[in-house]
C-alpha positions in Angstrom: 21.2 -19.6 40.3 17.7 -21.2 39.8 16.5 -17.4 39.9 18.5 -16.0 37.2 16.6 -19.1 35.1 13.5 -18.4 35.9 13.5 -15.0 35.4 15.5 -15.2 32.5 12.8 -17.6 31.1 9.6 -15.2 32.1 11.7 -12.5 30.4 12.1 -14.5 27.4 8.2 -15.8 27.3 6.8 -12.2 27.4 9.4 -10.9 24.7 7.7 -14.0 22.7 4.4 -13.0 23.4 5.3 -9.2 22.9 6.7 -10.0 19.6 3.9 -11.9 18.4 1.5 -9.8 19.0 2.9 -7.4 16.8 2.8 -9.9 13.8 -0.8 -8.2 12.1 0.3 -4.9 12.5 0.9 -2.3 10.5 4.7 -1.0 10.4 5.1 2.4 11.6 5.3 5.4 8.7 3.5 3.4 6.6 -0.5 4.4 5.7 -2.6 1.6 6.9 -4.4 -1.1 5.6 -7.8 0.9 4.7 -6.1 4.2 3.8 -4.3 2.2 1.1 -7.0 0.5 0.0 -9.0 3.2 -0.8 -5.8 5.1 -2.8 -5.8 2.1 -4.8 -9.5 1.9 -5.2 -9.1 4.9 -6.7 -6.5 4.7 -8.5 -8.5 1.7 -9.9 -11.3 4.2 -10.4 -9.0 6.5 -12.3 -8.0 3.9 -15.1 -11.3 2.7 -16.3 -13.1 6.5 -16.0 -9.3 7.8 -18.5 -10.0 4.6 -20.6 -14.1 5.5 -21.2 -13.4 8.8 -21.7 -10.7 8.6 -24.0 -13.0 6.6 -26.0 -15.7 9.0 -26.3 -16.2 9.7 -30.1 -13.0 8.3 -30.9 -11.8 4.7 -32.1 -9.4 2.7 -30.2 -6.4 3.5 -33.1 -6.9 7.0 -32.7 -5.5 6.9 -28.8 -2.2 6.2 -28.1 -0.9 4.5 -25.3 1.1 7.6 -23.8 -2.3 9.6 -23.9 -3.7 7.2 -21.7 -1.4 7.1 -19.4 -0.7 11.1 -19.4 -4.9 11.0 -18.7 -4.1 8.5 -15.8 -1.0 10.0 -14.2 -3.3 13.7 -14.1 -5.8 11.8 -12.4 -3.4 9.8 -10.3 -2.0 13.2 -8.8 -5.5 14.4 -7.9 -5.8 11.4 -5.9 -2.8 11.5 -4.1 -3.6 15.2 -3.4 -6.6 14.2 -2.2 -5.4 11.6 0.5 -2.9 14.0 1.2 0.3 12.1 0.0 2.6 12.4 -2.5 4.0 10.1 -5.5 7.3 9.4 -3.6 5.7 8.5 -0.2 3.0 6.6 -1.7 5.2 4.1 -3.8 7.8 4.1 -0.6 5.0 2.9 1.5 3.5 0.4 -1.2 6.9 -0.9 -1.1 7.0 -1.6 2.5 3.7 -3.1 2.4 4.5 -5.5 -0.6 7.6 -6.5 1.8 5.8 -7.1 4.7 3.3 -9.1 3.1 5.7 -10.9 1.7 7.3 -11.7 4.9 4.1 -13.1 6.1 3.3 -15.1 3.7 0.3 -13.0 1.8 0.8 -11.5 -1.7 0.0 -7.7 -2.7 
């Protein structure tokens, strides 16, 4: 009997240290930490060069909010295309992300 406890408490020990080790990890299917970063970088990018070049030669009544955002979404395409992702699996994976960093605590 004092057998089955101590191996039931080794067991238990290293599924606690197994399970903690996992903690800053990403989750699998999702693109990691620097991948996502630099989407968002770009993306970043993408709105200020669609603002200054919407502005070119023009005053700030003359654009509309939905050309700046059609201007944004072209670029925002090219980028995904370019770290070989799409719309759909990029905002399924930010969603995991922001739930994950939720769960521990952080804020994205």
């Amino acid at each position: 009997m004092k057998n089955w406890r101590k191996i039931a408490g080794v067991l238990f020990i290293a599924a606690l240290m197994a399970a903690c080790g996992e903690a800053d990890r990403t989750p699998k299917g999702v693109l990691g930490k620097n991948e996502m970063r630099d989407i968002l970088l770009d993306m970043n990018y993408a709105d200020v060069f669609a603002r200054e070049q919407m502005m070119e030669g023009r005053s700030s009544v003359d654009i509309t909010e939905a050309m700046r955002d059609s201007a944004s979404k072209t670029l925002y395409a090219q980028i995904l295309l370019l770290h070989k992702t799409d719309r759909e699996t990029f905002t399924e994976k930010l969603a995991i992300l922001r739930i994950a960093s939720r769960q521990a605590g952080g804020d994205i």
